[in-house]
C-alpha positions as a Python dict, from the first residue, in 0.01 Angstrom:
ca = {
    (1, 'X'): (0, 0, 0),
    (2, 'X'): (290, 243, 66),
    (3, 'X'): (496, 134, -155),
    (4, 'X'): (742, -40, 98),
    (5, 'X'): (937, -366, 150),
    (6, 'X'): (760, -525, 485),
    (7, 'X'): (1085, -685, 574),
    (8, 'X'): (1255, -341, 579),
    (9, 'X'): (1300, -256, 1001),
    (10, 'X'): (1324, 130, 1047),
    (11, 'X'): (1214, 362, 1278),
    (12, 'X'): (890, 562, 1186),
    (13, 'X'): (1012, 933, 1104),
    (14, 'X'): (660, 1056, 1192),
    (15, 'X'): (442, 938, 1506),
    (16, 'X'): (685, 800, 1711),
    (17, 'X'): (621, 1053, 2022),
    (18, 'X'): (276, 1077, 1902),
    (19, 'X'): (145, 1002, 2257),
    (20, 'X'): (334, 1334, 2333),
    (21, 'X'): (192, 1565, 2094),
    (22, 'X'): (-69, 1855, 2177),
    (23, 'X'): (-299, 2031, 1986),
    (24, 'X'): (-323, 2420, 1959),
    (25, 'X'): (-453, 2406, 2309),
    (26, 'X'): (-158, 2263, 2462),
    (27, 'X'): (-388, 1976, 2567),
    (28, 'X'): (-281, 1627, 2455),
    (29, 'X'): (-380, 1473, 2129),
    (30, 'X'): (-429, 1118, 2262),
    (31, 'X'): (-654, 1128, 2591),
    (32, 'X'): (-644, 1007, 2856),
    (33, 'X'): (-788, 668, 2905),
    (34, 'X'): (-726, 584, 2536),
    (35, 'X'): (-573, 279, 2421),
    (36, 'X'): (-238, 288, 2190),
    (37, 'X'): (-184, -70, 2018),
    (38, 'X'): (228, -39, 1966),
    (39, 'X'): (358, -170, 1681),
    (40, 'X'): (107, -381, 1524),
    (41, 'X'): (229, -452, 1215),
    (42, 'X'): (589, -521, 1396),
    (43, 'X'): (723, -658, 1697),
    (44, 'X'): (767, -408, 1987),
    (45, 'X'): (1047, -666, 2069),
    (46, 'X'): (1250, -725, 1741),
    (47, 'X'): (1610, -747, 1840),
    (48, 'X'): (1662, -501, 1547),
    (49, 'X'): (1455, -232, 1763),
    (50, 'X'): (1659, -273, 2064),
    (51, 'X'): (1812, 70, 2021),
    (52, 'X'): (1499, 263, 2020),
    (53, 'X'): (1297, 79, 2306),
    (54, 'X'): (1435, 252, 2605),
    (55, 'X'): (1269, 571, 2427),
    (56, 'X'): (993, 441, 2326),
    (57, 'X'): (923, 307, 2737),
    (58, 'X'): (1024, 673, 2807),
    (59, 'X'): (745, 807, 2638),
    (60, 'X'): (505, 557, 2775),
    (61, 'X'): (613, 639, 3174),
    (62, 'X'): (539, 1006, 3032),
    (63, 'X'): (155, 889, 2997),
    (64, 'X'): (66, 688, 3249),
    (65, 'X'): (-301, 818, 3155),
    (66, 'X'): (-320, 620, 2869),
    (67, 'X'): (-326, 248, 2823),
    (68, 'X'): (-58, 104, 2556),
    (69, 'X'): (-120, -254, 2406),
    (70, 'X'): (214, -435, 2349),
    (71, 'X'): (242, -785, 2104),
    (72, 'X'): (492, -965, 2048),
    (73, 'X'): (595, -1326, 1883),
    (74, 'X'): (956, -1328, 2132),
    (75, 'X'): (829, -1341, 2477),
    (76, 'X'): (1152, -1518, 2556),
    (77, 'X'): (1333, -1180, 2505),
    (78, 'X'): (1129, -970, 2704),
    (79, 'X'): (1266, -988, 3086),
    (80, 'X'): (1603, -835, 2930),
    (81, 'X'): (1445, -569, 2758),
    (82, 'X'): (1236, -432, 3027),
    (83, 'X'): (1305, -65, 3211),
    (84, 'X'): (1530, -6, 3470),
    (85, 'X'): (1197, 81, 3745),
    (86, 'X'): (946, -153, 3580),
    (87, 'X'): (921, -343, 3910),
    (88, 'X'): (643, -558, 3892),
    (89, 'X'): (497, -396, 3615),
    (90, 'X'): (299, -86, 3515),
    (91, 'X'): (-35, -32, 3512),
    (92, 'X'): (-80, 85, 3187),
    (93, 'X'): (80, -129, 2970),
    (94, 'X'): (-125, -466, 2814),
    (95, 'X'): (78, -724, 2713),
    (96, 'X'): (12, -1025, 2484),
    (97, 'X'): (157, -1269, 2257),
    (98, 'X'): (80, -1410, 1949),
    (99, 'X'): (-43, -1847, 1918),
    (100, 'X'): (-112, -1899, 1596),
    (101, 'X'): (-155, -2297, 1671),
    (102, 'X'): (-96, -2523, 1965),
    (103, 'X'): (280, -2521, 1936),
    (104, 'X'): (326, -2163, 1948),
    (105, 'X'): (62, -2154, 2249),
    (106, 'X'): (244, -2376, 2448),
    (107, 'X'): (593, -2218, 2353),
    (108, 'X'): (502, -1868, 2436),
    (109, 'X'): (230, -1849, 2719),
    (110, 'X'): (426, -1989, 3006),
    (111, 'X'): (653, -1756, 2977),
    (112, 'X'): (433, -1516, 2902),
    (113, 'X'): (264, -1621, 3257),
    (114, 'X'): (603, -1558, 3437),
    (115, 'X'): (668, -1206, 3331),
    (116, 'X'): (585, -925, 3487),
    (117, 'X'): (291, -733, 3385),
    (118, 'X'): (-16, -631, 3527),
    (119, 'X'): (-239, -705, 3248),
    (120, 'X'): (-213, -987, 2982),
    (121, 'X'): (-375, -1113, 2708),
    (122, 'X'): (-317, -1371, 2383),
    (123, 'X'): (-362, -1300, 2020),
    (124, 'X'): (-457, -1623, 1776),
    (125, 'X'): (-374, -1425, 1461),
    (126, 'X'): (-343, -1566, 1229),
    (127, 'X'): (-568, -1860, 1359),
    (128, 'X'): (-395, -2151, 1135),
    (129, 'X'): (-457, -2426, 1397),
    (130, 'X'): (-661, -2566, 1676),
    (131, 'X'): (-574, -2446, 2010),
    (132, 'X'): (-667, -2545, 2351),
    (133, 'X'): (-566, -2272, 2608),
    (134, 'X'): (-771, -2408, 2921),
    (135, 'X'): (-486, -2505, 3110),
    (136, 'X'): (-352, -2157, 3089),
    (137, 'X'): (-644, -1977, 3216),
    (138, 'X'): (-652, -2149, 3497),
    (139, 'X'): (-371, -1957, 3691),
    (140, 'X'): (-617, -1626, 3600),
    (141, 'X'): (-371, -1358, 3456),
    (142, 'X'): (-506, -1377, 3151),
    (143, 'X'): (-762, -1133, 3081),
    (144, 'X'): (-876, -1121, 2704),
    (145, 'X'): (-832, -1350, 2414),
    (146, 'X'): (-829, -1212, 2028),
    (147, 'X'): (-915, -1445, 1761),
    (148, 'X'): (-853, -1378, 1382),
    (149, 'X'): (-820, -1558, 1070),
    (150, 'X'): (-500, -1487, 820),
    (151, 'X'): (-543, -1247, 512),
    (152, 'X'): (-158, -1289, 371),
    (153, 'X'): (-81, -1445, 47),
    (154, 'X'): (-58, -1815, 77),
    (155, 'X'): (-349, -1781, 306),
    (156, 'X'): (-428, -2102, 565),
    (157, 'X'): (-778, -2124, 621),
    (158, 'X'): (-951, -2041, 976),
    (159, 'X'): (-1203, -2326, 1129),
    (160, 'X'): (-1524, -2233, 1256),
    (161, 'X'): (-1479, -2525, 1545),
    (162, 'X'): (-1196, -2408, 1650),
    (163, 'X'): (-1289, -2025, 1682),
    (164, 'X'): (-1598, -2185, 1899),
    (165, 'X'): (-1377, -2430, 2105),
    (166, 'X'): (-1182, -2142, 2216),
    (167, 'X'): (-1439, -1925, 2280),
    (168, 'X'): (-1597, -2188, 2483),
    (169, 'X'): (-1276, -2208, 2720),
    (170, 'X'): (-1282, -1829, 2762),
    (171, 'X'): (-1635, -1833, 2863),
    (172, 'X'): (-1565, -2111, 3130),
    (173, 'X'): (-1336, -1881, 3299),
    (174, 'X'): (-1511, -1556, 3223),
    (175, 'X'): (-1237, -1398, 3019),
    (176, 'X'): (-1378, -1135, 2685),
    (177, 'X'): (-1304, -1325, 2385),
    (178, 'X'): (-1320, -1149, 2042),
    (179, 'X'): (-1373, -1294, 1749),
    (180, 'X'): (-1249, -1029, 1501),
    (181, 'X'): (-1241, -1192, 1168),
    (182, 'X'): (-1322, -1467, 986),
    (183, 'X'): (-993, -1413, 722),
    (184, 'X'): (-975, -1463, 370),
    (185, 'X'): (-1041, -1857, 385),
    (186, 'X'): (-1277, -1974, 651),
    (187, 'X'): (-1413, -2341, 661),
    (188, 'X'): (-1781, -2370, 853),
    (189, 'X'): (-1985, -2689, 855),
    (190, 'X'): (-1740, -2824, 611),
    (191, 'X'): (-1768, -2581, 348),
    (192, 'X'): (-1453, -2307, 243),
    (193, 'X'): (-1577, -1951, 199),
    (194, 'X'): (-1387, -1714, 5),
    (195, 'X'): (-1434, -1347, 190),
    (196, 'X'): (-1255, -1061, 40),
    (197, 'X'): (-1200, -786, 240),
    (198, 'X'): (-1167, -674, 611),
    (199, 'X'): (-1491, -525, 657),
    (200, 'X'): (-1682, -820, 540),
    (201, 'X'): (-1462, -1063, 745),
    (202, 'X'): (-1525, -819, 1074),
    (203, 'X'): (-1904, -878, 976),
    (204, 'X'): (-1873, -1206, 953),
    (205, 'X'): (-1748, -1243, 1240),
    (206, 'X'): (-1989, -994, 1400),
    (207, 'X'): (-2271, -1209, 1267),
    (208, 'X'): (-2126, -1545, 1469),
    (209, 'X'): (-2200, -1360, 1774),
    (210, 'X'): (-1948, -1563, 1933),
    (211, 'X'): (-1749, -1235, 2125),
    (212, 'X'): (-1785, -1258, 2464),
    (213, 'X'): (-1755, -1021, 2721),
    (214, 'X'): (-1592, -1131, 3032),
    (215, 'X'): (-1466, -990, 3351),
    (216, 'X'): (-1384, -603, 3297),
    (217, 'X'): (-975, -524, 3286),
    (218, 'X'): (-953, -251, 3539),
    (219, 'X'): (-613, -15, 3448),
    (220, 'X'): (-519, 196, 3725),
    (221, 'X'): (-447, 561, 3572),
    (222, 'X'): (-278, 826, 3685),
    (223, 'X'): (-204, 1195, 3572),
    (224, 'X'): (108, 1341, 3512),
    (225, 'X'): (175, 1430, 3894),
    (226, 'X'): (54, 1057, 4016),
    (227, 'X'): (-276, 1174, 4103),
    (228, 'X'): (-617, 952, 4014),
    (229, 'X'): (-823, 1045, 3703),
    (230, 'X'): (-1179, 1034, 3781),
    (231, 'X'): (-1363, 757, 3608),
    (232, 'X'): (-1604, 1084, 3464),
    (233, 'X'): (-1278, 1254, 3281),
    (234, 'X'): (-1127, 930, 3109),
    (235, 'X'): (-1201, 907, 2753),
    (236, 'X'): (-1567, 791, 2609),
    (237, 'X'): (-1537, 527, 2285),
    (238, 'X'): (-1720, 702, 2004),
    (239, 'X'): (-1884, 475, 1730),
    (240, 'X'): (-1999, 543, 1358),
    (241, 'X'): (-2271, 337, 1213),
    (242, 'X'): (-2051, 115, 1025),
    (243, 'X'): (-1898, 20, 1398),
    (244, 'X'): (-2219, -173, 1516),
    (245, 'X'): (-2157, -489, 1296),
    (246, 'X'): (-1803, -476, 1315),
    (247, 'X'): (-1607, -752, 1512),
    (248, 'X'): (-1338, -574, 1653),
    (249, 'X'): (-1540, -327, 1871),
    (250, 'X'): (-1610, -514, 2198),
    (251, 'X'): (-1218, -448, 2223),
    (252, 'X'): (-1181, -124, 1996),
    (253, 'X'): (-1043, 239, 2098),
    (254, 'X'): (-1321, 385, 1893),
    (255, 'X'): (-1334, 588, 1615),
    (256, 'X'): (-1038, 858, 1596),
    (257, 'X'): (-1234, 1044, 1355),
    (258, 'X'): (-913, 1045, 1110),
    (259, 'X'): (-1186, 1068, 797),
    (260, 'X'): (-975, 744, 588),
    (261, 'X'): (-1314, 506, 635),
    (262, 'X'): (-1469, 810, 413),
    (263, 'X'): (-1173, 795, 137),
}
């Protein structure tokens, strides 16, 4: 879409301190009680972005009023790579890795389970394989589950079963699950659908209505002098019309109002 090579690694030259940016007002861009998903089309913990981590956890101390969603496929790096005062984690961060099958499941989430973060989560994206994650939920740090097919090239096709066998586990221990597409190939009751398109896979998956919402995350915010922020001042999700069938929105920021869905 840009014109780029996707294995290129390179720090953005634009938006990297956009959590620190103000408007004309001197009031913050980004407010707080918004959630920032970091690096999504990345790895927050490439060994290639080791250099510019320390400033990217500098700007995220900076706002502890906003929450900042962290993925990664190289748990098994992160206790080195953490701040000098992270402690036992801050509350504003959400961390989660990626288990695109069982393997990667069982590689990643018990280590995942030993770091220190206040809030966790997993990401089955792209959802290539069956996978069981009871066992896992047991211990109860994990606090929401995303579920998506695959929409690359060379696309493996996404199981209805297993979206609903996961979903089932997640309801057991009362953890939101979101099912937030269906991908490009998507096998149900035997049958492989071709769906085109993100918005029609979010509907799709809309339509299941298997999202569930589970026990609230509660993320302790603070302003800029460690103070609370009234639950009344935190930041309200705005929706468009298009939002109400969409999959992603039991999880979503809401709508930034950046005017590309009108493009």
């Amino acid at each position: 879409m840009r014109d780029r090579d996707g294995a290129e690694i390179y720090r953005t030259k634009t938006g990297f301190r956009y959590p620190l940016q103000k408007d004309r007002q001197g009031d913050y861009k980004v407010k707080s009680g918004e959630m920032l998903r970091v690096c999504m089309t990345s790895d927050f913990f490439l060994e290639e972005a080791d250099a510019w981590r320390d400033e990217a956890w500098e700007i995220i101390s900076r706002r502890p009023d906003v929450k900042f969603f962290l993925l990664t496929k190289r748990p098994e790096r992160v206790s080195e790579h953490l701040p000098y005062n992270w402690g036992n984690g801050w509350e504003n961060v959400f961390f989660n890795v990626t288990c695109e099958n069982q393997k990667r499941a069982d590689e990643r989430i018990p280590i995942l389970l030993e770091l220190p973060f206040k809030h966790k989560g997993i990401m089955c994206a792209p959802f290539i394989g069956p996978v069981s994650i009871r066992k896992y939920l047991e211990y109860g740090q994990i606090e929401q589950v995303l579920c998506d097919g695959e929409n690359y090239d060379g696309v493996r096709p996404c199981n209805y079963d297993w979206v609903k066998s996961l979903r089932r586990e997640c309801v057991d221990y009362d953890v939101t699950f979101v099912f937030c597409g269906t991908g490009r190939r998507f096998i149900k009751d035997g049958r492989l659908y071709k769906i085109e398109g993100n918005a029609l896979q979010s509907q799709q998956a809309y339509k299941s209505g298997l999202s569930y919402q589970g026990k609230p995350m509660e993320f302790k915010l603070y302003d800029e002098w460690g103070g609370s922020i009234p639950e009344d001042e935190l930041y309200v999700p705005h929706y468009r019309e298009r939002c109400k069938t969409c999959g992603m929105r039991i999880s979503c920021n809401g709508c930034g109002d950046c005017g590309n869905c009108e493009k």
